[in-house]
C-alpha positions in Angstrom: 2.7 21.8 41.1 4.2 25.4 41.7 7.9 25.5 43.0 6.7 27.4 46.1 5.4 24.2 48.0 8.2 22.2 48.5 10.2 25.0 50.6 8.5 23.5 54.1 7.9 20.0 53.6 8.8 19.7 57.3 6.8 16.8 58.6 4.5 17.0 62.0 2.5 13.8 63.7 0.7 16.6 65.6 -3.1 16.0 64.8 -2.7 12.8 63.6 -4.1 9.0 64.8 -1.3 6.1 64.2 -2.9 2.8 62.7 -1.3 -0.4 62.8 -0.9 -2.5 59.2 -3.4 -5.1 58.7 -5.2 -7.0 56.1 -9.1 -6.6 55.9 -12.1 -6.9 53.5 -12.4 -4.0 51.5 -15.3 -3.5 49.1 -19.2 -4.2 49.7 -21.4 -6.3 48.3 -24.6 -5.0 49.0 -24.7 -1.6 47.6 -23.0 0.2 44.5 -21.2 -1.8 41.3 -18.2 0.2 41.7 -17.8 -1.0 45.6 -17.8 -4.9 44.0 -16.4 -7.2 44.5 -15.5 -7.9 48.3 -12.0 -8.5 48.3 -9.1 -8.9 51.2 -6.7 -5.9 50.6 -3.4 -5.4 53.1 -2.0 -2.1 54.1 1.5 -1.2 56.1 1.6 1.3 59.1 1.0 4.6 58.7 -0.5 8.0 60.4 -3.3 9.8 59.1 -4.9 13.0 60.1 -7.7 13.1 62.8 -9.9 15.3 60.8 -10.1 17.0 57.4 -7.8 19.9 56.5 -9.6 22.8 57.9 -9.8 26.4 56.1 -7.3 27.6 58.7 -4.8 25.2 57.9 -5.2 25.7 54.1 -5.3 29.5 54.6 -1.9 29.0 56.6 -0.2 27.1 53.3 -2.0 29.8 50.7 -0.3 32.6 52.6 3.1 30.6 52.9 3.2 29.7 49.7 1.3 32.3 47.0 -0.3 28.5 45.6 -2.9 29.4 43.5 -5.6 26.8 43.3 -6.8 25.5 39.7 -10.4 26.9 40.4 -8.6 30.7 40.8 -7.0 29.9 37.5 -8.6 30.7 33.8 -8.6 26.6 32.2 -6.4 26.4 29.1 -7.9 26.3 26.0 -6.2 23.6 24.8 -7.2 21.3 27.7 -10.5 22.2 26.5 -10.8 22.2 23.4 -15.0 21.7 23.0 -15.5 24.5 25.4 -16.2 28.0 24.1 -13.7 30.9 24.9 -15.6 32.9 26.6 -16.9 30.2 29.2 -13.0 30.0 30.5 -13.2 31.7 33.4 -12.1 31.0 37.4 -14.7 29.0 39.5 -16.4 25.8 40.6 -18.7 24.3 40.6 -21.8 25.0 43.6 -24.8 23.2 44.6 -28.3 24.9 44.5 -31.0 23.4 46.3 -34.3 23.5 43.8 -37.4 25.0 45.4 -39.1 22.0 44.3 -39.5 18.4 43.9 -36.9 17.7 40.4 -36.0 14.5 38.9 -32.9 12.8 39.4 -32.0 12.1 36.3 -29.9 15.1 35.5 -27.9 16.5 38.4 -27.7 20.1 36.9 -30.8 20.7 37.9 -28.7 21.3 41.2 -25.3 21.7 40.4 -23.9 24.5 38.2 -20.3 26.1 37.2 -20.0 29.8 39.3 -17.8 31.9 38.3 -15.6 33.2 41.2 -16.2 30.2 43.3 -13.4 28.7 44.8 -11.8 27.9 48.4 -12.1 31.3 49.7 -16.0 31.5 48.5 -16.9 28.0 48.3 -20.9 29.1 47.1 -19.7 31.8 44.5 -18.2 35.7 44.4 -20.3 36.9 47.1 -19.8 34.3 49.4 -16.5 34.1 52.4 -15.2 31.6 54.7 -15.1 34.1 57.4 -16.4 32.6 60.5 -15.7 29.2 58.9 -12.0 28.7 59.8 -12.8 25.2 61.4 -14.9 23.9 58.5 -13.0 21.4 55.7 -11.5 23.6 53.2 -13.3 22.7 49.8 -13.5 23.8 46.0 -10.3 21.6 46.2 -8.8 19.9 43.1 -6.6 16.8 43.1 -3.7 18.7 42.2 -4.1 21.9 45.1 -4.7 18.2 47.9 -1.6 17.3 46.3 0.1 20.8 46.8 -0.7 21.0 50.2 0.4 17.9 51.2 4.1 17.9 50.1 3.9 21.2 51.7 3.5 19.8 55.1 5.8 17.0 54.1 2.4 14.1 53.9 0.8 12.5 51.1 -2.6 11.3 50.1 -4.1 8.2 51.3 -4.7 5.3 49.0 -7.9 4.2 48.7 -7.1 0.8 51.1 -5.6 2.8 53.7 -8.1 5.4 53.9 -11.2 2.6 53.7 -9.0 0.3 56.8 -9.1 3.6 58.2 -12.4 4.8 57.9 -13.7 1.0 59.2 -12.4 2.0 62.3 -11.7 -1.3 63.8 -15.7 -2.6 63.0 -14.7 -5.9 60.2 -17.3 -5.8 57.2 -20.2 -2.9 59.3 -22.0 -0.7 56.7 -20.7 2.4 58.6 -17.9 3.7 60.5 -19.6 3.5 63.6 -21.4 0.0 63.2 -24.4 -1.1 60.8 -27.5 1.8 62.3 -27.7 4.6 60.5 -28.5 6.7 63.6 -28.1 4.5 66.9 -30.6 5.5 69.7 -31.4 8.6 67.3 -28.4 10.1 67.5 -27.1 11.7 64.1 -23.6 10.4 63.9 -22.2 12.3 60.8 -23.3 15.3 58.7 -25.4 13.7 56.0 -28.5 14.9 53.8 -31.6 14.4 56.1 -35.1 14.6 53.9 -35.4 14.4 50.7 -32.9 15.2 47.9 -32.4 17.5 46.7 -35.1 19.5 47.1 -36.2 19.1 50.8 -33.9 19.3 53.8 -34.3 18.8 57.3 -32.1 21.2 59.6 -29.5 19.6 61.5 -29.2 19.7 64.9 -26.2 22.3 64.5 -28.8 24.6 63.5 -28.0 24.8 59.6 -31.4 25.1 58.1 -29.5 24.4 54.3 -27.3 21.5 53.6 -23.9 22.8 54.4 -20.6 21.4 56.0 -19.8 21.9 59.8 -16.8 22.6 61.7 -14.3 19.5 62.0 -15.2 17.1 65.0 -18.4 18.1 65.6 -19.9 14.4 65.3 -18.8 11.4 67.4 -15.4 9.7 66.3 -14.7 6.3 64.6 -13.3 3.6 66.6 -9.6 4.7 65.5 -10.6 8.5 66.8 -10.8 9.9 63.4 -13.5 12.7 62.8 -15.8 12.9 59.6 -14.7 9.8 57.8 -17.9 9.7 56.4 -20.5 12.5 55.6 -19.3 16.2 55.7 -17.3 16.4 52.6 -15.7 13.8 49.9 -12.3 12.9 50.3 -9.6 12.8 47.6 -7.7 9.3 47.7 -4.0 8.8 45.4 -5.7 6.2 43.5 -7.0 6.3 40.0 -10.7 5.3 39.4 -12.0 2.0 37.9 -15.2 1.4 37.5 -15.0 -1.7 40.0 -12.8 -4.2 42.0 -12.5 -6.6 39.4 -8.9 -5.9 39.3 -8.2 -5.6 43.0 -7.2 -9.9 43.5 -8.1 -11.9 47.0 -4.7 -11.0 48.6 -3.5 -8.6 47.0 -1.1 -6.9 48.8 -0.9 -3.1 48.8 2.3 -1.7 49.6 3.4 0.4 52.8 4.6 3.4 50.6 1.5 3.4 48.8 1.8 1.7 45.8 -1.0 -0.1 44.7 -2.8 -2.2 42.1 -6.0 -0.3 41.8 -3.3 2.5 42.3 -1.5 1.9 38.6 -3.1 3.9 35.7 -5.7 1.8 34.0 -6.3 2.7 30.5 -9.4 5.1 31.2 -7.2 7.1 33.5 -4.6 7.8 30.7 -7.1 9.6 28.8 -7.6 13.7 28.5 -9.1 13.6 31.9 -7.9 11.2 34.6 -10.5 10.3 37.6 -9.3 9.8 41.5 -10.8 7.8 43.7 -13.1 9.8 46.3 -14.1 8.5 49.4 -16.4 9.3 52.5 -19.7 10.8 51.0 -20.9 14.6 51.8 -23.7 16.4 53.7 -25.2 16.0 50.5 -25.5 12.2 50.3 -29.1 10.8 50.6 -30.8 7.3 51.0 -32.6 8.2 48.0 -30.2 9.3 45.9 -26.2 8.7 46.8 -26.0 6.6 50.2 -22.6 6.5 50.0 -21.2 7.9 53.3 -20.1 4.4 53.9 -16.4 3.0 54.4 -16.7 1.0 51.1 -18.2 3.5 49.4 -16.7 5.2 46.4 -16.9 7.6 43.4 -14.6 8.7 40.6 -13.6 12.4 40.2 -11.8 13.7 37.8 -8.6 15.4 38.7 -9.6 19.2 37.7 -12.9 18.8 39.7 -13.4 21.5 42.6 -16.8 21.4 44.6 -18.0 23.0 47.3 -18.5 19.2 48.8 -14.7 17.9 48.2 -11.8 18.0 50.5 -9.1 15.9 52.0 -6.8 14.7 54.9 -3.4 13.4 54.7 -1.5 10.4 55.6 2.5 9.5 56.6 3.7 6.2 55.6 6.1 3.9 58.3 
């Protein structure tokens, strides 16, 4: 983490939603392996940030701070040791939207590495975030969320505090606003509508291609928190496993955000450590990743920057 960051570290509640400790039931059964099994996790007091970190609050640490974020920055070599030289470069990696109907079996058919992408051209070179000041910054790794939190004096949420969060009050409902997808028709988060990921169905912002949209544009959660679902992915503090099988009936996960799935299991120690994401994207489908669900979850690894990713912040009690 460059030495820059910590010189603000001052601390605001400004923007932020307090939520009370509690214990709840984190985890679903009736979805993904990785969300299993259903377990009762505990969490202490803490704030957390109404809505995503916006460009314009990113933009504002960048210019404070000369950070540098690792999709700017050539890879080392020796990080990578099975990647050619000249394939090194700066950038991220962008979604494309095939013309036509492609398999799922191989998500390259959609994604691919662009050079020059990063969080001030989240779709490549050629691309700005001009006009897009209130959208969740993205092209984000785990380490630049990380950055930009001890800059404002906040952390990252574990994985329990941001699921309690997300729940929003509603015990054990698929989403964060209750178990309809779309009550009375109403679109309540910024999701993939059609078919993925070759067919999309503009939203009724306008965009005619999947993209983000400004923070609080869709209804809140019961705990006032925007976009806890859909939009972009969320970096959580914890390491990845590939389930719950470690996370105990009562386990209790600490108030300054220690906790067990928290600890670094062996997979994490290797060359390249995943995080727990949370939340979904405006890319997530029925048909292909319905996970813009409270329980959901997905491992990244830590160098990962998409054009999909982002993150909010939390301050423990």
């Amino acid at each position: 983490m460059q030495e820059l960051i910590s010189r603000r570290a001052v601390r605001s509640y400004r923007g932020m939603v307090r939520i009370d400790g509690g214990t709840f039931l984190m985890g679903s059964a009736e979805f993904y392996p990785e969300e299993r099994p259903v377990h009762a996790a505990s969490v202490g007091g803490f704030w957390i940030d109404r809505h995503l970190v916006t460009v314009a609050e990113y933009r504002r640490f960048v210019h404070a701070t000369g950070y540098v974020t690792l999709a700017e920055r050539a890879p080392d070599p020796a990080d990578y040791p099975d990647v050619a030289a000249e394939a090194l470069v700066p950038g991220a990696l962008v979604f494309r939207m095939p013309p036509e109907p492609v398999g799922l079996a191989d998500w390259r058919q959609w994604w691919s590495f662009v050079p020059g992408a990063d969080w001030r051209h989240p779709f490549g070179p050629h691309s700005t975030v001009d006009g897009r000041e209130m959208h969740p910054v993205t092209q984000i790794a785990y380490a630049d969320a990380m950055a930009y939190a001890a800059w404002v004096g906040k952390s990252l949420p574990t994985e329990a505090e941001w699921e309690y969060a997300a729940r929003g009050g509603l015990e054990g409902a698929v989403f964060a606003w209750g178990d309809e997808f779309m009550p009375q028709d109403q679109r309540m988060a910024n999701t993939w509508h059609g078919e993925f990921p070759w067919r999309y169905s503009p939203d009724f912002g306008g965009h005619h291609e999947p993209s983000t949209t400004p923070v609080c544009m869709y209804p809140p959660n019961g705990h006032g928190l925007y976009d806890m679902t859909g939009n972009v992915w969320e970096w959580t503090a914890d390491y990845f496993t590939e389930d719950h099988s470690n996370a105990l009936p009562g386990l209790s996960y600490a108030s300054n955000g220690a906790s067990h799935d928290g600890l670094p299991p062996e997979e994490a120690l290797e060359r390249y450590p995943r995080r727990v994401t949370k939340g979904g994207s405006h890319l997530c489908a029925p048909n292909y990743c319905l996970r813009y669900r409270p329980a959901a979850r997905q491992g990244q690894t830590e160098d990962t920057a998409t054009c999909h990713l982002g993150f909010r912040c939390v301050v423990r009690d």
